[in-house]
N, C-alpha and C positions, 0 to 999 in steps of 0.2 A: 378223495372224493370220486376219482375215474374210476377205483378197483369197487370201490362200492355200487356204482351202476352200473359197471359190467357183473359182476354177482348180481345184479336185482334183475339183468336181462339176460343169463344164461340161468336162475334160479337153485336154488339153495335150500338146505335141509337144519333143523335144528333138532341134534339128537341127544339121547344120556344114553351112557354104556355103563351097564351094571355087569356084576360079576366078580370070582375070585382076586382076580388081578388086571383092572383097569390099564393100571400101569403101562404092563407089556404089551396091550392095546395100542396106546399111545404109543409106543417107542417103536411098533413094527409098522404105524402109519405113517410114521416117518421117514423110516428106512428105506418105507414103497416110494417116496414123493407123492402120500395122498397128503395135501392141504388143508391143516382142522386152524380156524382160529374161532375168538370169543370162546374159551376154554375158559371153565370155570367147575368148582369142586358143587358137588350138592350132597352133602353126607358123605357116604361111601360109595359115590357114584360120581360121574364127570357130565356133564352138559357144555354141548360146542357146535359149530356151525361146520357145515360140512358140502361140499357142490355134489350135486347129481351126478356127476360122471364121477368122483372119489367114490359117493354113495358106493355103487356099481361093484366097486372094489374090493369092499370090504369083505364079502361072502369067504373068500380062505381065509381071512384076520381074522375071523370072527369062529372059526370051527378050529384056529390053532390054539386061541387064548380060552376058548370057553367063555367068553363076556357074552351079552344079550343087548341088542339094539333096541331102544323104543324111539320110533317119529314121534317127537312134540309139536314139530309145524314145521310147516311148506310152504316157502317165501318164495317171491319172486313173479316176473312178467308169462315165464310158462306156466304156471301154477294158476296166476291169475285168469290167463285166457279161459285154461281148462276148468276151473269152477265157472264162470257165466259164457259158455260156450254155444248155453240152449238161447242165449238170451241175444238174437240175431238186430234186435229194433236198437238194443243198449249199444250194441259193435257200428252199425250200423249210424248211428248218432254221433259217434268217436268220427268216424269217416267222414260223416257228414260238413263238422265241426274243420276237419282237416284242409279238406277241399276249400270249405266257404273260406277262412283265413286264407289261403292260398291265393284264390280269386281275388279277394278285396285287399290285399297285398300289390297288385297288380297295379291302382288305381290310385291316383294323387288324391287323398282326403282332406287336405289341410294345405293354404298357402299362405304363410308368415312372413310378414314384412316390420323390416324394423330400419329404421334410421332416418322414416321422415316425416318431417317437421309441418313441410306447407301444405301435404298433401295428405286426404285419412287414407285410412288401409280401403275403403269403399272404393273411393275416385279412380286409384290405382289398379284394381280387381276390378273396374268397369271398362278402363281401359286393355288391360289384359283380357278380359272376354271375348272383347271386338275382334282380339288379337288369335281367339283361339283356345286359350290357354282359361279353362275354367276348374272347380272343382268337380270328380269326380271323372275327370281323364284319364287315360292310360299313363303310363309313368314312359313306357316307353317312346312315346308321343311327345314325350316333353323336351323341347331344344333348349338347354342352359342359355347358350350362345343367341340364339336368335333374340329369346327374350330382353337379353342385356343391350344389343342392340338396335329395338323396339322401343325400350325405356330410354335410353338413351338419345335416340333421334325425338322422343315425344315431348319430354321436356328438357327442356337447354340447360336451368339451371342447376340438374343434377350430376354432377362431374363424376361420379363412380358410381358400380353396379356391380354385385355378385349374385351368382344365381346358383343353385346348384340342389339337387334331391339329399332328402333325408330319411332314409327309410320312405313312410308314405306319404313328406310333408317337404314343398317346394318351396324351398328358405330364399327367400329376398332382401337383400340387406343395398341400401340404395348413404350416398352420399351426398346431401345438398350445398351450394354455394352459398357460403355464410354472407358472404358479400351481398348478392341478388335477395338475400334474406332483409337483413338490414336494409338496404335501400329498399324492399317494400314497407318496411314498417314505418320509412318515415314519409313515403307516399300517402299512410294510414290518415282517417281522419283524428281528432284528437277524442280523449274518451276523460269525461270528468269522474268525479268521485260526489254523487249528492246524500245528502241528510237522507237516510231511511224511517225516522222519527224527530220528533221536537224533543228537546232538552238544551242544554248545556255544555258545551264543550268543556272538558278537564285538561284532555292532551290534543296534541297532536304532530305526530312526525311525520314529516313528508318526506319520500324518498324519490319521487319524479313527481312532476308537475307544479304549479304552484297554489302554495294556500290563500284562499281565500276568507278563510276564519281564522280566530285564533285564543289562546284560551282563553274563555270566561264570556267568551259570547255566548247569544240564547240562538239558538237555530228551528228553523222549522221544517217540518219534512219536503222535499224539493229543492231545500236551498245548496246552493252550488259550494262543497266545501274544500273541494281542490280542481284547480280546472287545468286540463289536459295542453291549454295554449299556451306557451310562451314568447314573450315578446322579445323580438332582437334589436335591441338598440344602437344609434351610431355616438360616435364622440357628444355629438350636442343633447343627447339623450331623448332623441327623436328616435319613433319605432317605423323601421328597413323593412321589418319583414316578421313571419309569425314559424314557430316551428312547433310540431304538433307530437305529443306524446301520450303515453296510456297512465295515465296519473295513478299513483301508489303510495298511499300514505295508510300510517297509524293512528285511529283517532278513534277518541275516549269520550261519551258522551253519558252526560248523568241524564237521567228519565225516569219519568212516574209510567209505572205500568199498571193497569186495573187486571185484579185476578179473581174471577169468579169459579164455582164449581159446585155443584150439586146433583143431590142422588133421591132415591123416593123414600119414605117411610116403608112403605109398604112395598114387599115385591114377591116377585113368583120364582121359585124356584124350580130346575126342572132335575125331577130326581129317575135317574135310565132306569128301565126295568131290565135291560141286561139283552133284550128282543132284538134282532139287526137284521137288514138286508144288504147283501154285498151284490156288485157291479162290476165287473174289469171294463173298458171301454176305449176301443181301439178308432181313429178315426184315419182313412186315406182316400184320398183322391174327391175329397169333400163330401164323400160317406161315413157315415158312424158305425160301429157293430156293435153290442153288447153282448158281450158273457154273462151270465147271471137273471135274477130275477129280484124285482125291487116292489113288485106289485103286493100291496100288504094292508091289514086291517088297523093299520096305527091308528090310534084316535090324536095323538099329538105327537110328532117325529121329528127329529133333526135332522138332513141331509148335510153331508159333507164331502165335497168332491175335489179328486186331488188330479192335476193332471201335469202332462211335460211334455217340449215341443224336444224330439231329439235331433242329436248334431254331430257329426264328428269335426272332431280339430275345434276352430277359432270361426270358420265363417261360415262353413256348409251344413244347412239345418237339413235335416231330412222331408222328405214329405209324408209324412206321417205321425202323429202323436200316439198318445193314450194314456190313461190313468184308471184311477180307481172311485167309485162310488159307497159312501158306507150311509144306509140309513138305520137311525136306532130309536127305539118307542123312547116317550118319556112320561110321568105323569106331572102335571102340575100342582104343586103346594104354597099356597099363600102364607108366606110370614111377614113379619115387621121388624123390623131391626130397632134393637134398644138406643138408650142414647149415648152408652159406651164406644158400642159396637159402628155407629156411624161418625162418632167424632176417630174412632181410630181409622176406618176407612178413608175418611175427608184426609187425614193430616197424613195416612199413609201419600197419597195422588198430590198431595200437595210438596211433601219430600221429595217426591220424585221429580214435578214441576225443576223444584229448586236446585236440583241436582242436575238435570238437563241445560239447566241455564246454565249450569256451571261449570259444564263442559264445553259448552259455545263460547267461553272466557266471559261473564258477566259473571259482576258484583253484586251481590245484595246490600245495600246500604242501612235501607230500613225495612220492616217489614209490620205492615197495621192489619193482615188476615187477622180475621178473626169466623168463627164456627155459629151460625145460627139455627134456629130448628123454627119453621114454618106449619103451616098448616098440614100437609101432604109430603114434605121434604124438607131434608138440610141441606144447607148451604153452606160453602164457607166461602166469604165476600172482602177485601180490601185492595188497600195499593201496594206496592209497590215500588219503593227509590233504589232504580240499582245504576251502577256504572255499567254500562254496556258497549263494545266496539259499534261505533256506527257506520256507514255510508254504503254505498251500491253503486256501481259504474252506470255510465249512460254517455250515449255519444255525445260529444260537445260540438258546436257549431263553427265550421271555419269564418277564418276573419278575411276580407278582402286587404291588399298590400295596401298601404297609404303610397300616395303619387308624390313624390318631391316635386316643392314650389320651387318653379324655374322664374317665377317673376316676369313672364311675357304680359300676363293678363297687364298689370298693373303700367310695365313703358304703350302699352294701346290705348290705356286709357288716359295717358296725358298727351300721347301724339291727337 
């Protein structure tokens, strides 16, 4: 791989040597130490690669053997330069290109953090700001060291910190105290698990908190079906105290779902005349520019606008967008659709329907759709009995401790 881009950067010839006796050609290019490879026969003739400075050489080889040289092609970065030599704006662009990487090589684009838990990458990169330390700084500029002991002093419960550059991306990898971790979560208020719909319970496995339904109950949407409190009881089965958890159960609930879905008889179709107007559209500094021209005689047009906010790395958006603008004629045609043609539409949207659910792990039990055709539009109208996962979190209400009866009240009231 090294010999071949130093040959593509001192430049190379690919020749055929015709004549009585090729041969002796080869065997005195040898003899000199001129370098031929990629040797290959072509009839009565040879084709092979040869360097510019062997080239050079060849002038006595060539008038001892009687063979004849033809160039087939001239490879390589001097060759290259020498065809687009006039072309000062293309070399020019090359430099350009070299420079700009160089520059923005310079600058920390990207700062990635990874290992914590209680705090988002925001907080921490807000914190870091204050500090100094933002997107789009010099790399030189950036103290590993300082930083780690910045993070360190700021929050207590993080016991370890690495800092260090990566190419143009300032890698943070932080260590939280699992301990300080857990004791806030059981600080937390308690978080129940309620009914998202009416039905039925079938299952239900609870893996924290405890339940409050159980199967073959009816429930209704709101109702509380695992609650986040737990009660801590003493020997007499009196409750001491409450402990608070984020409730996590599996639970199966049957439900009727009403499925409606309609389309028109009659609709318009819009068939392009192939006519368009293009836009490129640059906006900065909460200015717009456009390239293009969009100004047009459509009588009926579609506009479609595509745009993008850019960023480099994970967190640093640019200040600047742009996209593109396409408008294209259309003509409109009234048709109606037969009553094949809409029952296969309906039961297509309806498939899909069913397939969706089916991915969100819901059962279809029963199914009473059925296809009508109205005045104006079809429809396709029924229920629905499927087995579906139910409930949705919601924070649950702490409970005040109960006071152990010490029995004063009652010796006052017979003093």
């Amino acid at each position: 791989m090294l010999i071949a881009i130093l040959q593509y950067l001192s430049g190379y010839l690919i020749i055929r040597i015709e004549g009585y006796s090729p041969e002796r050609f080869l065997n005195m290019c040898s003899h000199h130490g001129i370098y031929l490879w990629n040797l290959k026969p072509c009839g009565h003739a040879y084709e092979m690669n040869i360097s510019v400075k062997g080239f050079r050489r060849l002038k006595p080889i060539i008038r001892k053997t009687g063979t004849k040289i033809i160039i087939r092609e001239r490879r390589g970065f001097p060759f290259f330069l020498h065809k687009y030599r006039k072309r000062k704006i293309f070399f020019g662009g090359i430099f350009f290109c070299i420079i700009s990487i160089y520059i923005l090589s310079m600058f920390v684009w990207n700062i990635h953090i990874e290992g914590n838990q209680r705090r988002t990458d925001e907080v921490i990169l807000e914190f870091l700001e204050k500090k100094g330390v933002t997107h789009g700084m010099f790399r030189s500029s950036v103290d590993c060291s300082r930083i780690v002991k910045d993070i360190r002093k700021e929050y207590n419960d993080i016991i370890w910190v690495s800092a260090y550059m990566e190419g143009t991306r300032l890698m943070i990898q932080v260590k939280e105290n699992q301990d300080t971790i857990e004791t806030k979560e059981k600080l937390n208020p308690p978080v129940d698990i309620v009914a998202d719909k009416d039905g039925i319970v079938k299952s239900i496995i609870t893996r924290k908190g405890v339940p409050m339904v159980h199967e073959g109950d009816e429930v209704k949407k709101g109702d509380v079906l695992v609650s986040g409190t737990v009660e801590v009881l003493n020997d007499a089965k009196e409750v001491i105290d409450y402990q608070y958890h984020e409730s996590d159960a599996d639970i199966q609930v049957q439900t009727v779902m009403e499925y409606e879905d309609s389309m028109p008889i009659t609709y318009e179709e819009k068939k392009m005349t192939g006519r368009k107007r293009y836009a490129v559209w640059f906006r900065a500094g909460g200015r717009n520019f456009t390239l293009g021209v969009l100004n047009n005689s459509f009588s009926h047009a579609v506009t479609e606008t595509w745009d993008e906010q850019w960023k480099l790395g994970e967190h640093f958006w640019m200040p600047f967008s742009g996209g593109l603008i396409r408008v294209q004629e259309y003509e409109p045609q009234k048709k109606k659709r037969g009553e094949k043609e809409y029952q296969q539409l309906l039961t297509a949207d309806f498939q899909k329907f069913c397939h969706n659910l089916e991915k969100k792990g819901v059962q279809i039990l029963e199914n009473d759709v059925k296809i009508y055709k109205e005045t104006d539009t079809a429809a396709a109208k029924g229920n629905l009995t499927l087995l579906a996962p139910a409930g949705e979190k919601q924070a649950g209400q702490e409970k005040e401790v109960p006071q152990a009866d010490t029995g004063e009240s009652g010796q006052q009231e017979g003093n």
